[in-house]
C-alpha positions, -999 to +999 in steps of 0.1 A: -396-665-153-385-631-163-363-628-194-323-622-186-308-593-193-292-586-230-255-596-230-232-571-242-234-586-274-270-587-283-288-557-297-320-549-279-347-545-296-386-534-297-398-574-296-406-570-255-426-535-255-454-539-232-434-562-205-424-544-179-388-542-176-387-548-211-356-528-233-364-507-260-346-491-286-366-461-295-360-439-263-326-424-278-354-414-306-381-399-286-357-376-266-340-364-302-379-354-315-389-335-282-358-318-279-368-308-317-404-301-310-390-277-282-366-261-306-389-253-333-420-241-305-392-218-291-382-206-328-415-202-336-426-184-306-396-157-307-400-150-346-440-144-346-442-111-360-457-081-340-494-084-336-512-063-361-545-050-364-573-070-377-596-054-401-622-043-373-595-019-365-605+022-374-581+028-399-570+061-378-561+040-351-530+029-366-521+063-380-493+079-360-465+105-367-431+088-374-398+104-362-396+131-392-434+143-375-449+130-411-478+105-407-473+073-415-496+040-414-478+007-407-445+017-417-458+038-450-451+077-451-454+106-479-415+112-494-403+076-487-392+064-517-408+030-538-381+009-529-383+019-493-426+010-496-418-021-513-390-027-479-419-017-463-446-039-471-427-073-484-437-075-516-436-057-551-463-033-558-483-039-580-498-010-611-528+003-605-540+039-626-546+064-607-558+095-618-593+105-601-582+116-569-546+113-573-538+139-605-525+112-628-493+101-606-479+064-607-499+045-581-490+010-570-520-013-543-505-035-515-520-055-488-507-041-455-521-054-419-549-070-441-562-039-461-557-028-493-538+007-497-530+023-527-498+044-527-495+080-554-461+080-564-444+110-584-433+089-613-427+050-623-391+048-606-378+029-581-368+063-560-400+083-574-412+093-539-446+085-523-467+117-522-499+104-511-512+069-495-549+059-494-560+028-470-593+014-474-610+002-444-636+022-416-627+059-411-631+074-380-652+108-378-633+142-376-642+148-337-617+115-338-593+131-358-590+159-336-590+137-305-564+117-322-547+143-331-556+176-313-526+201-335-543+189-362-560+219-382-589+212-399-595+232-433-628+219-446-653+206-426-683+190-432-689+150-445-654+146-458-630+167-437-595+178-444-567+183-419-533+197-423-504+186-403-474+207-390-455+191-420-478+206-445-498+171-449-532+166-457-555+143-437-585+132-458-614+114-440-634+098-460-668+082-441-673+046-448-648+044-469-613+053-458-585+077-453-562+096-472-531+110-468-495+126-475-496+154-502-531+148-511-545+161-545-579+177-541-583+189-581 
């Protein structure tokens, strides 16, 4: 014989899961968690960040002119100042010397898109400008440079060639290794 129905007076409980027919008290509970399963899968899906370039990437593939006609890689251009790099790439920079390639300016590395770049500042202050940025990862050769980028003029050929932008940039390529860019110090 089948169990009567709970009186208005009895609280159902969990005792009869399995018989059909059976109340339960948990249903109220599984409609709250996939309601907050949804909610979070939605969140989660809308606030995934852009899709960025993996490390396979060519570096000059995400080079680009920004709206100024500078180039800039993921957000980073010469003349923007520290602050605005630090904005940029999420995080505080971190010291580095730089003095080899760079004439002795301020540099600061940062992990952008999964690489390491290391950004030439004119001084130590939070609005010294960026003068030059260099992003380690695979360079492309300079026939790709000036496919890339055909009003582009190259002024040194050869292994490591140098390009100059209509905004008086340098474009370094360096094979294997990298790029360089911005106001690029060659001494």
């Amino acid at each position: 014989m089948p169990a009567p129905p709970p009186s208005d007076n009895e609280t159902r409980t969990t005792t009869g899961r399995g018989r059909p027919g059976a109340p339960t008290d948990n249903q109220p509970f599984l409609v709250v968690a996939a309601v907050c399963l949804a909610a979070t899968l939605f969140a989660a899906f809308v606030s995934a960040p852009a899709a960025v370039p993996d490390r396979t990437t060519p570096v000059l593939a995400t080079l680009a002119f920004d709206d100024a006609g500078q180039l800039a890689w993921n957000g980073l251009s010469a003349g923007m100042t520290r602050r605005e790099a630090e904005r940029v790439v999420g995080s505080p920079l971190e010291p580095v010397p730089v003095q080899v390639e760079r004439c002795g300016e301020t540099g600061a590395a940062a992990r952008v898109a999964g690489r390491t770049a290391v950004l030439s500042f004119a001084g130590p202050g939070a609005e010294a400008p960026l003068r030059a940025v260099s992003v380690a990862g695979r360079a492309a050769s300079g026939a790709a440079v000036e496919a890339r980028f055909p009003s582009m003029e190259q002024v040194v050929a050869g292994p490591r060639p140098i390009y100059r932008t209509a905004a008086d940039e340098l474009l370094v390529v360096e094979p294997g290794a990298g790029i360089d860019f911005g106001e690029v110090c060659l001494d």
